[in-house]
LOTORDO-440710 format. One record per residue (C-alpha): residue in three letters; chain; x, y, z. Coordinates in Angstrom, 3 decimals, always signed. Layout:
N
PT;resn;chain;px;py;pz
PT;ala;A;X;Y;Z
...
This chain:
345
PT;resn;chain;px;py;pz
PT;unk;A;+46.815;+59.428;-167.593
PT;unk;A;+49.282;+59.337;-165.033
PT;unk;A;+53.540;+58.073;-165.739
PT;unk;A;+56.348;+58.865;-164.262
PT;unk;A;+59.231;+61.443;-165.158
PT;unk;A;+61.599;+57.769;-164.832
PT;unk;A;+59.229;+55.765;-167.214
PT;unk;A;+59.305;+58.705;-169.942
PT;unk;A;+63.197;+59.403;-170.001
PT;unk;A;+63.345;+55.368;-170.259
PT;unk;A;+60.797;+55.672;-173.380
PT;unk;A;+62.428;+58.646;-175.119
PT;unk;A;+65.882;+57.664;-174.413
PT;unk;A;+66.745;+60.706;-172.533
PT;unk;A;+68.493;+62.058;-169.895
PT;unk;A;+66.801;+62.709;-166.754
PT;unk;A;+68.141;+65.106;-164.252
PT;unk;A;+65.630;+65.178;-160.687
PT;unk;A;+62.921;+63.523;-159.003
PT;unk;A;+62.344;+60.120;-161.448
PT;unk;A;+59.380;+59.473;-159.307
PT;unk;A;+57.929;+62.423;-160.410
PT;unk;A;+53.823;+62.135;-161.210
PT;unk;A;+53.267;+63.765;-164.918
PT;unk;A;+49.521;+64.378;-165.322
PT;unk;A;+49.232;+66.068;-168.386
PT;unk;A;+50.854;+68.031;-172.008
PT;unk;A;+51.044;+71.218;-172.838
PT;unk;A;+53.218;+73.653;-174.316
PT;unk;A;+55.732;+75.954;-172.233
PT;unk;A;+53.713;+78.616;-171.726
PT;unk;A;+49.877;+77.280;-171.380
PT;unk;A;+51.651;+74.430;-169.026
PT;unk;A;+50.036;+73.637;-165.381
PT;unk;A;+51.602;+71.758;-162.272
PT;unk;A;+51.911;+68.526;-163.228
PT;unk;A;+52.191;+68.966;-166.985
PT;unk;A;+55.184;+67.803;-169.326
PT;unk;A;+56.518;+70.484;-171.419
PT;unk;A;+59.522;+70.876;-173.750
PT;unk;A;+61.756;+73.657;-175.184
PT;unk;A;+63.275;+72.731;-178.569
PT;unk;A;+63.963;+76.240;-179.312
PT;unk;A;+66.640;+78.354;-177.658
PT;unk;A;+64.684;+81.429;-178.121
PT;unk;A;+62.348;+79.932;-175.721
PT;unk;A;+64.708;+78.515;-172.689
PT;unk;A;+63.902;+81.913;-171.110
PT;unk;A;+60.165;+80.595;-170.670
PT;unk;A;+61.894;+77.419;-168.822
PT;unk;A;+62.334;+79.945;-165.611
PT;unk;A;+58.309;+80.739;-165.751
PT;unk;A;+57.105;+78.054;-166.587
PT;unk;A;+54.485;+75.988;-164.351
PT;unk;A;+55.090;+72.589;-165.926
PT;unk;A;+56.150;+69.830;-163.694
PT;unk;A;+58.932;+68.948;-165.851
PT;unk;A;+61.008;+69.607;-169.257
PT;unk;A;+62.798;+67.659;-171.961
PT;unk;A;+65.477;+70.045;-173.605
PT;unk;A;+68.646;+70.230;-175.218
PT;unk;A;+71.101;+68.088;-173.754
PT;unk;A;+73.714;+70.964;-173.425
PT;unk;A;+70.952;+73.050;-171.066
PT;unk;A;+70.330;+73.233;-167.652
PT;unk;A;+67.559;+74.525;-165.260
PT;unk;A;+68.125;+74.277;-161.815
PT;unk;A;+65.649;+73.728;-159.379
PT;unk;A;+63.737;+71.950;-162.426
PT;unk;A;+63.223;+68.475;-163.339
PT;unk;A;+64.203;+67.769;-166.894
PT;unk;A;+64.970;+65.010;-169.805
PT;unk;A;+67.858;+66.196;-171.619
PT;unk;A;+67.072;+64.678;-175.420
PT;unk;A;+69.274;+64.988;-178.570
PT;unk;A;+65.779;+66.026;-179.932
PT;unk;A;+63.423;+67.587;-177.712
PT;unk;A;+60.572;+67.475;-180.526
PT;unk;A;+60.631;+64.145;-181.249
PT;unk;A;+60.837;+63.189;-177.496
PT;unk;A;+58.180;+64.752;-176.634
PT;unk;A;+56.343;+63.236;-179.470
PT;unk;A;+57.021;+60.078;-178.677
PT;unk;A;+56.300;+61.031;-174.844
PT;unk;A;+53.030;+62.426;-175.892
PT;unk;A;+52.189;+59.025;-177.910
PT;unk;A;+53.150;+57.081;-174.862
PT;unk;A;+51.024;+59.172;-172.414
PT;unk;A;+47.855;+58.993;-174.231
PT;unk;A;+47.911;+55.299;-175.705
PT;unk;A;+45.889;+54.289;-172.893
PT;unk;A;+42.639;+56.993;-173.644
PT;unk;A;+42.775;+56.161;-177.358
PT;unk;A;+39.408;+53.989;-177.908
PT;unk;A;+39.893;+52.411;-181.167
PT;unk;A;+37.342;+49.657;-182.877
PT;unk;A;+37.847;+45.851;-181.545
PT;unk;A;+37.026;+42.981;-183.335
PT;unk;A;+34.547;+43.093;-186.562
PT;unk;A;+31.330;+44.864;-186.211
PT;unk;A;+27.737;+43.000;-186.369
PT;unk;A;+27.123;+45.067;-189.572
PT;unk;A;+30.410;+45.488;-191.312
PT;unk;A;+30.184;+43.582;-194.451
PT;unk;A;+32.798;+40.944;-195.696
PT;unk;A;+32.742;+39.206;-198.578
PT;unk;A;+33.520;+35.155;-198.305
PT;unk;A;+36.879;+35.340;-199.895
PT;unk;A;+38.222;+38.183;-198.329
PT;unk;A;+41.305;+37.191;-196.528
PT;unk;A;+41.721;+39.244;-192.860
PT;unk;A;+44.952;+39.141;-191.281
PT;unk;A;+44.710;+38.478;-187.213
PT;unk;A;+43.692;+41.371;-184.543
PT;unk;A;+41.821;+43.084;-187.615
PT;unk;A;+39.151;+45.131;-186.271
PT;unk;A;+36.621;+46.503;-188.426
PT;unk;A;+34.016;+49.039;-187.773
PT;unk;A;+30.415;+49.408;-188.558
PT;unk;A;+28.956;+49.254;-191.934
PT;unk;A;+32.452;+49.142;-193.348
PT;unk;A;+32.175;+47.121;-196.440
PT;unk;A;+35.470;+44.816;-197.441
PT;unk;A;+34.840;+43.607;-200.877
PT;unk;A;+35.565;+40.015;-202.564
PT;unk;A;+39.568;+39.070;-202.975
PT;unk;A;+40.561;+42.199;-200.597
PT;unk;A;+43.157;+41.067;-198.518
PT;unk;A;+43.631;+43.091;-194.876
PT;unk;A;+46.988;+42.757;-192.837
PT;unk;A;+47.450;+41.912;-189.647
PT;unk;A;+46.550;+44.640;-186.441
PT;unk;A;+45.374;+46.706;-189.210
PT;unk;A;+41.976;+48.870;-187.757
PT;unk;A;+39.376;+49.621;-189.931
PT;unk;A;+36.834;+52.342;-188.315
PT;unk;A;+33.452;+52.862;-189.727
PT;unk;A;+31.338;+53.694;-192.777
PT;unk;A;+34.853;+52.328;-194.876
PT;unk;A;+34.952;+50.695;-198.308
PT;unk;A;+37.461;+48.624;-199.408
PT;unk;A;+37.199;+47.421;-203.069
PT;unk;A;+37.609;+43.958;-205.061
PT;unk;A;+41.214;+42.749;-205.094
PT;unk;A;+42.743;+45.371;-202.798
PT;unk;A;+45.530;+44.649;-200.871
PT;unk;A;+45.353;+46.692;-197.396
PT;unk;A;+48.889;+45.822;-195.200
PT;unk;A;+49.774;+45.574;-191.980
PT;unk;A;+49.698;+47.865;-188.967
PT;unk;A;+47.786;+50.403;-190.894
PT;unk;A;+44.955;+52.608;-189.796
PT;unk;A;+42.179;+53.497;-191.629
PT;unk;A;+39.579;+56.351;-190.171
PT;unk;A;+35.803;+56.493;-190.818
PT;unk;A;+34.837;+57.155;-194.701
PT;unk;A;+37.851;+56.217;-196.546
PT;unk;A;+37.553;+54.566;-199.746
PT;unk;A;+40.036;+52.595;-201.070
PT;unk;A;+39.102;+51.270;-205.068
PT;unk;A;+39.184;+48.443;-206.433
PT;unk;A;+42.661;+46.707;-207.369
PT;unk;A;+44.899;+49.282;-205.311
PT;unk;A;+47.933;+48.448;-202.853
PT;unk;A;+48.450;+50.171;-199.309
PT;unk;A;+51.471;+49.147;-197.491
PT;unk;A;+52.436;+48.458;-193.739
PT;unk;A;+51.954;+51.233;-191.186
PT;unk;A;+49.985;+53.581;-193.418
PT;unk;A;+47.279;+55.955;-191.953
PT;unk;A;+44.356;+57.090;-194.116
PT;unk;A;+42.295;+59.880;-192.627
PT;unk;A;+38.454;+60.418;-193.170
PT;unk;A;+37.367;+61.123;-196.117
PT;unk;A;+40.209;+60.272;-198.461
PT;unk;A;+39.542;+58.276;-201.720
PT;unk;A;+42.341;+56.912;-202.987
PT;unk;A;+42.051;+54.879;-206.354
PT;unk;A;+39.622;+57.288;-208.146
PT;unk;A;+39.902;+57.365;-211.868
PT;unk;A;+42.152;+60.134;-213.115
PT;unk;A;+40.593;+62.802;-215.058
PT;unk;A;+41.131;+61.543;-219.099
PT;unk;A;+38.792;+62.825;-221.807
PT;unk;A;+39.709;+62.880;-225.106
PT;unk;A;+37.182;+65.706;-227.245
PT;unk;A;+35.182;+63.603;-230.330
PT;unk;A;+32.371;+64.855;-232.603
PT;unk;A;+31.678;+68.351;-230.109
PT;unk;A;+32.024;+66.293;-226.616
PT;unk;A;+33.910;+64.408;-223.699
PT;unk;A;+35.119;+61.274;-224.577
PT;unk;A;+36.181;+59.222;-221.253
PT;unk;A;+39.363;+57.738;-221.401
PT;unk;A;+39.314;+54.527;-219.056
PT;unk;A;+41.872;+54.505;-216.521
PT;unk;A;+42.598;+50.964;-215.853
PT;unk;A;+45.797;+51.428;-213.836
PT;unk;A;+46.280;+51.117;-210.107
PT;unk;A;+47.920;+52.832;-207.066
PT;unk;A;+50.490;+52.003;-204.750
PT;unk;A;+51.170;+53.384;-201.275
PT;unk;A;+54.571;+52.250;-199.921
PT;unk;A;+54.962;+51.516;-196.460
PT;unk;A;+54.340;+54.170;-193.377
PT;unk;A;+52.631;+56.723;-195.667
PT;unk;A;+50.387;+59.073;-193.602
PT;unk;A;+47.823;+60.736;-196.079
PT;unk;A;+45.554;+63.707;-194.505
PT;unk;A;+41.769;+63.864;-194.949
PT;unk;A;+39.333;+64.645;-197.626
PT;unk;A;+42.853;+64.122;-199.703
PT;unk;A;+42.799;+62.495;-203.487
PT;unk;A;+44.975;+60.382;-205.194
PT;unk;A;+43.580;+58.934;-208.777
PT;unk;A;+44.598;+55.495;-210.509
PT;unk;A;+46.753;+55.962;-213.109
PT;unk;A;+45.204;+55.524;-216.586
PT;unk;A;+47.725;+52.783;-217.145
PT;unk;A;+50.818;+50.850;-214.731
PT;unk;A;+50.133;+52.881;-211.121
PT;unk;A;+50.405;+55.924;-209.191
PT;unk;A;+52.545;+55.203;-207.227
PT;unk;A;+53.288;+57.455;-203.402
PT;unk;A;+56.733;+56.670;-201.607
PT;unk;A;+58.080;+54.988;-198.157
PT;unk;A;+57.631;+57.918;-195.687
PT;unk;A;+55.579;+59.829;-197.627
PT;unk;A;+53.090;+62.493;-195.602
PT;unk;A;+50.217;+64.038;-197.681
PT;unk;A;+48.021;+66.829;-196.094
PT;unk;A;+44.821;+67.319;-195.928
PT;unk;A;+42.565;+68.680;-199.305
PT;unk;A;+46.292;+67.358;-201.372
PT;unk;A;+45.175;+65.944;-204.802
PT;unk;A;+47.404;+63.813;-206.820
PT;unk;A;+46.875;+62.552;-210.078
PT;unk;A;+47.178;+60.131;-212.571
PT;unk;A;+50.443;+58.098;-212.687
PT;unk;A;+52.282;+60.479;-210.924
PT;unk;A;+55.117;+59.116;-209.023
PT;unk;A;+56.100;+60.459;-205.786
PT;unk;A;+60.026;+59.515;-204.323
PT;unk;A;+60.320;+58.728;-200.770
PT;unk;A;+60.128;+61.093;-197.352
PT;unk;A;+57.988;+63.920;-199.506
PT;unk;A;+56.056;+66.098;-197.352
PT;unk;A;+53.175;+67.659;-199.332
PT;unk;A;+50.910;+70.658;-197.418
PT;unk;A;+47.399;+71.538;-197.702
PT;unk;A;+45.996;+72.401;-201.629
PT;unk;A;+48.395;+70.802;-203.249
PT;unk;A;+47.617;+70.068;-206.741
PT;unk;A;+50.153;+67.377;-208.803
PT;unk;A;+49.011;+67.132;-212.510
PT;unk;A;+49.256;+64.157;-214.113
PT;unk;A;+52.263;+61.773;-214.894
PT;unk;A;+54.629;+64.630;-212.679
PT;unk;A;+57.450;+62.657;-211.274
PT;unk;A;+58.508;+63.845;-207.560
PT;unk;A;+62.183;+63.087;-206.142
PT;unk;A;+63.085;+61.813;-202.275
PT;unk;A;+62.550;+64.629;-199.725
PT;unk;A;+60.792;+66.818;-201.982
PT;unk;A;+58.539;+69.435;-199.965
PT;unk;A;+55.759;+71.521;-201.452
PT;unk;A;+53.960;+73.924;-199.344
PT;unk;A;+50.786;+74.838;-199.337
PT;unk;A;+48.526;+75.348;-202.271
PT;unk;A;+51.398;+74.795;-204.961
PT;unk;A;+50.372;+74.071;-208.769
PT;unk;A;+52.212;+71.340;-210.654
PT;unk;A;+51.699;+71.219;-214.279
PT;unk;A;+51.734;+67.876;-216.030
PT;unk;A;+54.507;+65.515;-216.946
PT;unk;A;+57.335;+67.579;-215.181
PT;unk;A;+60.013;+66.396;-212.860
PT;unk;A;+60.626;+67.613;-209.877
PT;unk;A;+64.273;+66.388;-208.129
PT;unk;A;+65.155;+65.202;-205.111
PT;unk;A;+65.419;+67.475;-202.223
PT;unk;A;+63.206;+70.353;-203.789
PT;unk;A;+61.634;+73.132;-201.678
PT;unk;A;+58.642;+74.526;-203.181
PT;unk;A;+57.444;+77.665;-201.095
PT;unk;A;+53.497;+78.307;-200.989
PT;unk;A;+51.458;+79.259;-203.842
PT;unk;A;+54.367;+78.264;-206.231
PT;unk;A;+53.593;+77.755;-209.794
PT;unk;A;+55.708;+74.896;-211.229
PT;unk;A;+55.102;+74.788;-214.674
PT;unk;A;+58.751;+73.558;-215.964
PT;unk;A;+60.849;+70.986;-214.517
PT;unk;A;+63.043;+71.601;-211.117
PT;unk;A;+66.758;+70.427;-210.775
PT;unk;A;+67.395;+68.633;-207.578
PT;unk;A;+67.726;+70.957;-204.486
PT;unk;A;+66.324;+73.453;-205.746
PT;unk;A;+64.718;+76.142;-203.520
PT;unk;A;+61.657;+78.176;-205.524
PT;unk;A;+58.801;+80.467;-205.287
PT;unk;A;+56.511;+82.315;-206.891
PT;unk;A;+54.385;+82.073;-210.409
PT;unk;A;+55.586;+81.245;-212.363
PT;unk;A;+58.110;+79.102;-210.056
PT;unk;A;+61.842;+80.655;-209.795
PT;unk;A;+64.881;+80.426;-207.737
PT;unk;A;+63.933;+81.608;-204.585
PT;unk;A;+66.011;+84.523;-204.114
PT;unk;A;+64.992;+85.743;-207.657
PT;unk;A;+61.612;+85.816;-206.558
PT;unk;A;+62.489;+87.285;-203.109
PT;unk;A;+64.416;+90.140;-205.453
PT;unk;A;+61.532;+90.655;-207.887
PT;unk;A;+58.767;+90.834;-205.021
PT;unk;A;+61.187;+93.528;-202.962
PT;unk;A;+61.006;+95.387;-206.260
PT;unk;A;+57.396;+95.274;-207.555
PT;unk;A;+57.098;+96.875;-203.650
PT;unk;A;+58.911;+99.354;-204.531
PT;unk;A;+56.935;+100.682;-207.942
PT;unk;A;+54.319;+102.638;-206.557
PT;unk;A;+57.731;+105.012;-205.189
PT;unk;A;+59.359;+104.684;-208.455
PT;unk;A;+56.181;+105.861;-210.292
PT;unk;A;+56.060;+108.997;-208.167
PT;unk;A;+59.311;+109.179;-208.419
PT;unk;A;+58.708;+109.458;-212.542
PT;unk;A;+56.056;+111.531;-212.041
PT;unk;A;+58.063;+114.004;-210.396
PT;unk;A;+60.456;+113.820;-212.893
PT;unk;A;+58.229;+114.515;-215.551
PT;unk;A;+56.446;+117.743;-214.021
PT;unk;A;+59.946;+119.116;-213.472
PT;unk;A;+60.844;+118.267;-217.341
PT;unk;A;+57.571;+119.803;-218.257
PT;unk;A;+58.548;+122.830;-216.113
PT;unk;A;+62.120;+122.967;-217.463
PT;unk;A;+60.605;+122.787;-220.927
PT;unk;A;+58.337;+125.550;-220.460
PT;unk;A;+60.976;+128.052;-219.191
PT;unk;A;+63.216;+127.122;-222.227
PT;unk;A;+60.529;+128.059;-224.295
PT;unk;A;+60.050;+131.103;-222.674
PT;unk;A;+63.736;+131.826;-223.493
């Protein structure tokens, strides 16, 4: 784990200003950072850290400067070091080669070249796996699924039968995506099950978090957008469809047949109710409620989900009761009071 300050700046596209011979060891953030380390400052509020600092180097701003300190000036310092971080550390990842002895493939699977596959991951008949894609242990991959390119796919993920997952997509462990969606219909004092029969489709360089859910739809797909980055513990129904770029936070729950804009973001543990839409570029705080349908760029919050600054409004003034209510009860011993003297009168 060992590149120099020259080979980073080269990587990330940045500026360097020192030593480009410079030996970087290690990450870490401003403050925890150790001689040798690589640390960045994307922040103003934190350039005053830059002068006590023990990392080896910086990438910042390209409008700052820190003399007597080796730095990569970067338009962004985030996504530099990101990208510096995935550089640095693509050596120590150890990720399955090959197929494994006791993965199980079914004759008329079709697997793309560089596949690997891990141990007792079982690809089922007409599944079709892209090229460089990596398939870690303990998988399942269903008849007639389509898995793309590029993608990664971590240990106990289930993918059902008959869905699509594009290039570049990573599944964490224990996601199940393809599931049926949760149909009864009530007949003569019980559940009925509705079959879902649909599919789902995950556009290309989707990341979706683990333990995550996303059902089949009950007809046509579910369908999750290009860009799209799902949390961990995120369910997602039946035949919703989800726009492009969405990020979606921990707890998330997306009712059935909801239709989600580009860019939307919902924080964590928001509530969708079913068969809503939800424009593009909407801002969902955490906890919201959404039980009617949001304009595009809309910011909201609360529960039920309002404007944001409505809710803002009403919380500062449901803080403020327990003072109005002494304020009342004031009031009314002084009335009482008042009264009492007049009838003394």
């Amino acid at each position: 784990m060992r590149k120099t300050l020259a080979q980073i700046a080269k990587l990330v596209g940045g500026e360097l200003v020192g030593d480009p011979r410079l030996v970087i060891t290690g990450l870490s953030g401003v403050k925890e950072a150790k001689p040798g380390d690589l640390t960045f400052i994307a922040n103003p509020k934190y350039i005053p850290f830059s002068k006590t600092t023990k990392a080896s180097a910086i990438i910042t701003p390209r409008s700052v400067e820190i003399p007597g300190k080796s730095i990569i000036r970067a338009d962004n310092p985030s996504l530099a070091f990101s990208r510096a971080a995935a550089f640095f550390t693509q050596d120590t990842v150890c990720r399955p080669k090959g197929v494994h002895k006791t993965a199980v493939i079914a004759g008329d699977a079709v697997i793309g070249k560089n596949v690997a596959v891990g141990p007792y991951t079982v690809i089922e008949g007409g599944a079709v796996v892209g090229d460089n894609t990596v398939i870690y242990s303990n998988c399942y991959v269903g008849h007639c699924t389509v898995v793309g390119k590029d993608c990664l796919i971590y240990p106990h993920v289930t993918l059902r039968e008959g869905i699509t997952v594009g290039d570049r997509v990573i599944v964490h462990s224990g996601a199940v995506i393809g599931a049926d969606g949760f149909g009864y219909v009530w007949v003569n004092g019980k559940h009925e099950k509705i079959p879902q029969v649909g599919t789902v489709v995950v556009e290309n360089d989707v990341e979706i978090g683990a333990n995550a859910t996303i059902d089949r739809a009950r007809f046509d797909k579910t369908v999750i957008g290009d860009g799209s980055k799902i949390d961990n513990l995120v369910q997602v129904a039946h035949n919703v469809i989800m726009g492009k770029h969405c990020i979606i936070i921990s707890q998330v729950g997306i009712s059935g047949s909801v239709v989600i804009g580009d860019n939307v973001v919902l924080a964590g543990q928001v509530g969708v109710h079913g068969h809503l839409t939800i424009g593009k570029g909407v801002i969902a705080a955490a906890r919201a409620a959404i039980t009617k349908s949001i304009p595009a760029g809309e910011k909201i919050s609360g529960f039920p989900a309002q404007p944001f600054m409505a809710e803002q409004r009403l919380q500062a003034t449901l803080r403020r009761v327990p003072s109005y209510i002494k304020t009342i009860l004031d009031l009314e011993k002084r009335v009482a009071e008042l009264e009492k003297k007049l009838d003394n009168v």
